[in-house]
C-alpha positions, 0 to 999 in steps of 0.5 A: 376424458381420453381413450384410446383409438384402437381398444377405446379403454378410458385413459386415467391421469398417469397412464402412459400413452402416444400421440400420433398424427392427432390420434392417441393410443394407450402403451398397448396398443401403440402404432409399431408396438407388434413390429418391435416385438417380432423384430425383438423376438427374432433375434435373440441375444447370444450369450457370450462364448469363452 
């Protein structure tokens, strides 16, 4: 069985996750995923002037 290193909820066959340096980690919690977001956020996408 696998969990996840940061929330330690039980990985079940399907569910998505990350390898990193020996370490797993579900979708959520997955190392970077906070710094996509706020850089996602921050920039928002412009709607297209005519």
């Amino acid at each position: 069985c696998f969990s996840c290193a940061t929330c330690r909820n039980q990985l079940v066959p399907g569910d998505r996750f990350h390898y990193v340096n020996g370490t797993i980690f579900c979708e959520h919690d997955r190392p970077g995923a906070s710094l996509l977001n706020t850089h996602l956020q921050s920039n928002p996408v412009l709607p297209d002037q005519k």
